[in-house]
C-alpha positions as a Markdown table, in Angstrom:
| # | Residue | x | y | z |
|---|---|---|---|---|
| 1 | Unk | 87.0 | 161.8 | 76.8 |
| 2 | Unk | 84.1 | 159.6 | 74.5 |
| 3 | Unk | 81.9 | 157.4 | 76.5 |
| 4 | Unk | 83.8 | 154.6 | 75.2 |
| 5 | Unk | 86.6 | 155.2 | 76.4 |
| 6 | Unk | 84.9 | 156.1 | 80.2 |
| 7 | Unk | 82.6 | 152.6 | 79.8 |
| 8 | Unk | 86.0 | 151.1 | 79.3 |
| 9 | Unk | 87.5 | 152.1 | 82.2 |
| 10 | Unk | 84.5 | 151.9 | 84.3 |
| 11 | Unk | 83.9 | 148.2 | 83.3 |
| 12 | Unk | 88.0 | 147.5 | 84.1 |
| 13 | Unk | 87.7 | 149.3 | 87.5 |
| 14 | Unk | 84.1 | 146.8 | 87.7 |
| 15 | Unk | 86.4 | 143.6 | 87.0 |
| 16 | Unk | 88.9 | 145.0 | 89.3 |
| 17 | Unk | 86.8 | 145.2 | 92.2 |
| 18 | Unk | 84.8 | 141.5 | 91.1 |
| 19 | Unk | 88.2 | 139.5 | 91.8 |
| 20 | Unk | 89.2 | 141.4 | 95.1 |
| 21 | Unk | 85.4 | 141.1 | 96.0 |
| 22 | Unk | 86.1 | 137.3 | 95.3 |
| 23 | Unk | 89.5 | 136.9 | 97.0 |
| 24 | Unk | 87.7 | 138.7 | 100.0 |
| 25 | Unk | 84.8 | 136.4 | 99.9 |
| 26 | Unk | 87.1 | 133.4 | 99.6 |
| 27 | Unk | 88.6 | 134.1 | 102.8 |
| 28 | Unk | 85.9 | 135.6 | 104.9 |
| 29 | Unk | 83.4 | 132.2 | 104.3 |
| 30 | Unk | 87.2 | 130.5 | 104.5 |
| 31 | Unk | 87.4 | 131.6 | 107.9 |
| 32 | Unk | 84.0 | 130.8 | 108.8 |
| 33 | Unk | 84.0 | 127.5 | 107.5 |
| 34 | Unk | 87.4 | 126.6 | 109.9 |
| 35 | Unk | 85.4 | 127.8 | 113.2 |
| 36 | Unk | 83.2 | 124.9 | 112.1 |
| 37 | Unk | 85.8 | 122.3 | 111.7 |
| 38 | Unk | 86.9 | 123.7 | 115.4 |
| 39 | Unk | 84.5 | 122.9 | 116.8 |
| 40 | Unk | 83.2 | 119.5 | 118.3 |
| 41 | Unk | 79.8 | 119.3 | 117.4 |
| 42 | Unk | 79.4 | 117.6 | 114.4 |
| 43 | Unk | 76.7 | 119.6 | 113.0 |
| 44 | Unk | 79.1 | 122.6 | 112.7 |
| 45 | Unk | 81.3 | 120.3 | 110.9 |
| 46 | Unk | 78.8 | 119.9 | 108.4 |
| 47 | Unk | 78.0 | 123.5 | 107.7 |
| 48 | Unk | 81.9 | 124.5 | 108.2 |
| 49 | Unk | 82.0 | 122.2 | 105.0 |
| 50 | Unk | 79.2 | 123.4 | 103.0 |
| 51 | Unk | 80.7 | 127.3 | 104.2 |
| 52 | Unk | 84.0 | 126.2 | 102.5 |
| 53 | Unk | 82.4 | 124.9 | 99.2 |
| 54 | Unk | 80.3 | 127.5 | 98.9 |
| 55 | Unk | 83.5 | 129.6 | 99.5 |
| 56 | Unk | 85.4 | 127.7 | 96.9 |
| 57 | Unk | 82.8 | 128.0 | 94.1 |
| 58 | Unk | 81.8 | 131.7 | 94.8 |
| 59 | Unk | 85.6 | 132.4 | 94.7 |
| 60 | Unk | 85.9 | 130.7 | 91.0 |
| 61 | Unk | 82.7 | 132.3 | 89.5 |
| 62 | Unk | 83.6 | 136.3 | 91.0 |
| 63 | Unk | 87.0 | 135.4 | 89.6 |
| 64 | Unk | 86.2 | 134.1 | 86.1 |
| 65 | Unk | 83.8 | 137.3 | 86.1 |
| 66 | Unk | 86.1 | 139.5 | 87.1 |
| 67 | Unk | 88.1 | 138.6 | 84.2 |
| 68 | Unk | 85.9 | 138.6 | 81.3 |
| 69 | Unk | 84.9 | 142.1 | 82.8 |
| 70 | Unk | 88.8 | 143.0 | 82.4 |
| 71 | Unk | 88.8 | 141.6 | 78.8 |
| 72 | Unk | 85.5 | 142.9 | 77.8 |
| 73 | Unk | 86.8 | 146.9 | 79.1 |
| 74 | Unk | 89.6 | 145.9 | 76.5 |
| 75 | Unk | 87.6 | 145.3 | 73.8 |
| 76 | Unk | 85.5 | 147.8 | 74.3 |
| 77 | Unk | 88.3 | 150.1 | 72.8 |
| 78 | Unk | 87.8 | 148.9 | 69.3 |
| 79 | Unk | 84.7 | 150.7 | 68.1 |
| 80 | Unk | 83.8 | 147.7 | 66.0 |
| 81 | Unk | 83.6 | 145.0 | 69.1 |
| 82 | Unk | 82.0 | 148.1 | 71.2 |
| 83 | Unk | 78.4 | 147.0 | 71.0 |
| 84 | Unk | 79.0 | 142.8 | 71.5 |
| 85 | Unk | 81.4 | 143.4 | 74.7 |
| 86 | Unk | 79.1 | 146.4 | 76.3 |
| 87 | Unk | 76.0 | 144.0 | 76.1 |
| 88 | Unk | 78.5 | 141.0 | 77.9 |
| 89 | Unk | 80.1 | 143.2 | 80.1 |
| 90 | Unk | 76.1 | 144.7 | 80.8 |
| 91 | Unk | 74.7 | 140.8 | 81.2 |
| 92 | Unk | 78.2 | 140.3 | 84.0 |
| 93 | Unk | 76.9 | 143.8 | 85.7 |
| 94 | Unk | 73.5 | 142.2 | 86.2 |
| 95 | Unk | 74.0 | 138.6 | 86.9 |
| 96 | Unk | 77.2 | 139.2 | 88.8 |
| 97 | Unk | 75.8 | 140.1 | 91.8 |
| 98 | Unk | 74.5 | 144.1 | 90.5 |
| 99 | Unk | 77.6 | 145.4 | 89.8 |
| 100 | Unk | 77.0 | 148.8 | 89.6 |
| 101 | Unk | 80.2 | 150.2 | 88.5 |
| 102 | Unk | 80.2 | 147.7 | 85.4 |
| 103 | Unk | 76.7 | 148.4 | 84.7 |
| 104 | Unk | 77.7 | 152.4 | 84.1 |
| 105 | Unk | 80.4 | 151.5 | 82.0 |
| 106 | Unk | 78.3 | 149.3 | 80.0 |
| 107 | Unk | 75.6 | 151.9 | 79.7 |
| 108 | Unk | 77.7 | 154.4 | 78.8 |
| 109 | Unk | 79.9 | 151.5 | 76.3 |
| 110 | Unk | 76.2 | 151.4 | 74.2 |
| 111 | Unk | 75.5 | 154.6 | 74.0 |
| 112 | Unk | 78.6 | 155.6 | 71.9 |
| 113 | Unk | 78.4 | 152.1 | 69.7 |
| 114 | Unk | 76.8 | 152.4 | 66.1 |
């Protein structure tokens, strides 16, 4: 097996685990965030709110990650669109909370491209 073909799949199994990573966040600070609203005080209120936005827009972003990882591992196939989506799918690794698994397959993505 190339290392393309490996980065591919390791970058996929990356924006795999970026949207279940997001769906768990979503409802773990979810969950959190309705304690607060439980509660009486209104100072929990306030952070069972700001624990729910925060949910909300951590959800979108891990989701619209997870995606582009998925279509970057796709067009990582294509040995002319190897380099461009390696280095995207690289930059999501990083800036996506360190995702390791995407970071290999990124790696390995640039060493096979021309």
């Amino acid at each position: 097996m190339d290392n393309a073909k490996l980065g591919s799949i390791f970058v996929l199994i990356g924006g795999i685990l970026s949207i279940v990573g997001g769906i768990f966040m979503a409802c773990f600070f979810g969950f959190i965030s309705m304690m607060g609203f439980i509660s009486s005080d209104e100072d929990a209120i306030g952070v069972g709110v700001m624990m729910l936005v925060f949910a909300i827009i951590m959800f979108f972003v891990m989701i619209v990650a997870g995606v582009i990882k998925i279509v970057a591992s796709q067009k990582m196939k294509n040995p002319k669109n190897l380099k461009k989506w390696s280095i995207i799918a690289l930059i999501l690794g990083i800036v996506g909370g360190t995702d390791i698994v995407t970071i290999i397959g990124a790696v390995l993505g640039l060493t096979e491209a021309k």
